[in-house]
N, C-alpha and C positions, 0 to 999 in steps of 0.2 A: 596464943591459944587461951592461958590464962585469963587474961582482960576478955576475950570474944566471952566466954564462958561465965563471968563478972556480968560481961552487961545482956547475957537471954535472959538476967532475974531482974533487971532493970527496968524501970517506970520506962514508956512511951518519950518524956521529953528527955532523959538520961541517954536514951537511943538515938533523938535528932540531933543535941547536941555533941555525943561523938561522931555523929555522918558531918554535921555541919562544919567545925569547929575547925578542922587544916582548913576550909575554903574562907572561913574568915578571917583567921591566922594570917594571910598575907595582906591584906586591906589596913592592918593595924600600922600605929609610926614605925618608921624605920630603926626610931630611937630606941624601941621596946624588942627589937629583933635578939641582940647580946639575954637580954633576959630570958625569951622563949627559947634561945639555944641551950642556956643553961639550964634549963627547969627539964626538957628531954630531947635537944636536938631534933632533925627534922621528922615527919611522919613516916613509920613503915609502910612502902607499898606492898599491897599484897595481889600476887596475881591467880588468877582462876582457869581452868579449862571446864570440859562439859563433862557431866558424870551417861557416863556410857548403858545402858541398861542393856541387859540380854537378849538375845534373837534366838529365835526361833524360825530355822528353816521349813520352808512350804513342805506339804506333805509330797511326797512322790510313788504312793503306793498306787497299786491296780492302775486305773485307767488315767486318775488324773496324775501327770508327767510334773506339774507344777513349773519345772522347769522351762522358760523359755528361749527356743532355738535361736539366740540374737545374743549381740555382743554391745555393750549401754556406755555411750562414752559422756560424764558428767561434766561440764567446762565450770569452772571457777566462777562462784554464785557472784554474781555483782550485789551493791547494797545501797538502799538512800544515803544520801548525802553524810547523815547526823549517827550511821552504824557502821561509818567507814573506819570511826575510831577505834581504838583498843581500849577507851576509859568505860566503866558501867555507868548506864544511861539507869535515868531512874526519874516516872513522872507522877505529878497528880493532878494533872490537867493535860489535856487533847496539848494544846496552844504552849505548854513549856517544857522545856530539856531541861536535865540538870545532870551534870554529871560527875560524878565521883573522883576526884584527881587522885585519888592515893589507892583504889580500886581497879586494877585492870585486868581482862584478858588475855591470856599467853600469847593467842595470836588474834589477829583481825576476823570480828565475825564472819563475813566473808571467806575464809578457809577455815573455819572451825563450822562451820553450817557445813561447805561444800567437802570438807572428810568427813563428817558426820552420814551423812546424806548417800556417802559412797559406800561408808560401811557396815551401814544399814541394809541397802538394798542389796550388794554384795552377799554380806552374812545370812540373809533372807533365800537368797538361790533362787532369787525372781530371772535372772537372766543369765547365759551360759556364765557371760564372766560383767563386770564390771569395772570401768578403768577410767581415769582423770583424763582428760582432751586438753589440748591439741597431743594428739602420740602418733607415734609410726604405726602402733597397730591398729589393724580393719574395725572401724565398729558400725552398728546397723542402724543404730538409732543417737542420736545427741540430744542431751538436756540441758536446757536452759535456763536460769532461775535467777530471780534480786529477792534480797530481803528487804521487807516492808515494816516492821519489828522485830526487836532485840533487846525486851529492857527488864526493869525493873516498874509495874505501879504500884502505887501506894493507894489506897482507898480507906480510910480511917483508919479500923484496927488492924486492917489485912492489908499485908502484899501478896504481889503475885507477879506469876513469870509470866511474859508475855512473847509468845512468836509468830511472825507473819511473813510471807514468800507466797508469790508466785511464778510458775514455770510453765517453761513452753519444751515439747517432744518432737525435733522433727525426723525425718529420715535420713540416714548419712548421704546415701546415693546421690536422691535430687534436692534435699533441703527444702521439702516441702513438711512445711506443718503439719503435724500428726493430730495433735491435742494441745491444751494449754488449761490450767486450771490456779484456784486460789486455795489459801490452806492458811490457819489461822486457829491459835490454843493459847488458851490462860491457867495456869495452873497456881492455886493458893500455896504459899509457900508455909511452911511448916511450922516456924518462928520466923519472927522480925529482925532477922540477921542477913547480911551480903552473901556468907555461902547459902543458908536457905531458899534462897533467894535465883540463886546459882542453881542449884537442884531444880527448884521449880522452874527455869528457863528450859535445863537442860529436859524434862520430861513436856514439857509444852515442845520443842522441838521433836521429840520421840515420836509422839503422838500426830503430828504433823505428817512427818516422814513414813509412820504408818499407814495414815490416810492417803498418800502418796500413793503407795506402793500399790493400795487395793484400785486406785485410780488406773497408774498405769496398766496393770494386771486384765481389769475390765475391757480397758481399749485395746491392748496387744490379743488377747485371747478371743476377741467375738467374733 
């Protein structure tokens, strides 16, 4: 905490070279491994989940019910190939990855997107109830969704969070398509730090999941 706190007053190449520096650490002779043990042993990894923001249930006064009479089962978001990791991804070009090896995710985007997503809409009171699929219990509707981003970009003096998914709605009944749509937020992170960083992922997915919700809400209610 000390050191993170050290380097948010630090010049811009102060910044790359502690992101960079464990990745180039192991490229070095083998000869010079006993010295970099000595000097601090290996790097702290540090791991991250999503910062949660508040919900606010639909209104349920007079006439509009808000509530809908359906039961929403969300199946375990799939994810491209390069967000199946648990390491933070971070770019500054379309065309390359980089990823963070001493930086990780509690859990696999993929289950941190798809609780996210459940309790969200959950806490929101868009559907009677909301539940993870495959389950024993009845639901009306199933969601289907892959994440399309999950990172970190860099753009000179700014990062920013980046999230992208799209999902599909069908009916449990006959498994026919309901809807499908895309959803997609960048949000500038606060400082040039890996939690800021974190923060602005986690509110680029919020703001997603928002947009979600007014999606579904249009097409179940018309």
């Amino acid at each position: 905490m000390i050191f993170d706190e050290f380097v948010s007053k630090a010049d811009a190449g102060f910044l790359h070279l502690k992101r960079f520096l464990p990745c180039r650490i192991q490229f070095l002779p083998f000869a010079l491994c006993p010295l970099l043990l000595a000097c601090g042993g290996v790097p702290q990894t540090f791991y991250y989940t999503l910062a949660k923001a508040p919900i606010t249930p639909v209104e349920t006064t007079g006439n509009n019910h808000g509530t809908l009479a359906a039961v929403l089962g969300v199946e375990k978001f799939k994810a491209e190939t390069i967000y199946e990791d648990d390491r933070l991804i971070y770019r500054e070009s379309p065309v390359e990855v980089k990823y963070d090896h001493y930086r990780r995710w509690a859990a696999r985007p993929a289950q941190l997107v798809t609780d996210e997503i459940i309790r969200q809409i959950d806490g929101k009171r868009l559907f009677k109830n909301v539940i993870s699929v495959p389950s024993a219990t009845h639901v009306d509707y199933i969601l289907r969704g892959k994440i399309l981003a999950f990172e970190e970009w860099d753009r000179g003096e700014q990062w920013f969070g980046k999230v992208a998914f799209k999902v599909e709605l069908y009916e449990a009944s006959s498994r026919r398509l309901v809807w499908r749509g895309d959803f997609d937020c960048e949000t500038p992170a606060e400082k040039r730090l890996p939690v800021s960083v974190v923060q602005a992922i986690s509110q680029s997915l919020h703001e997603c999941v928002e947009e979600l919700m007014l999606k579904l809400a249009e097409e179940l209610k018309s």
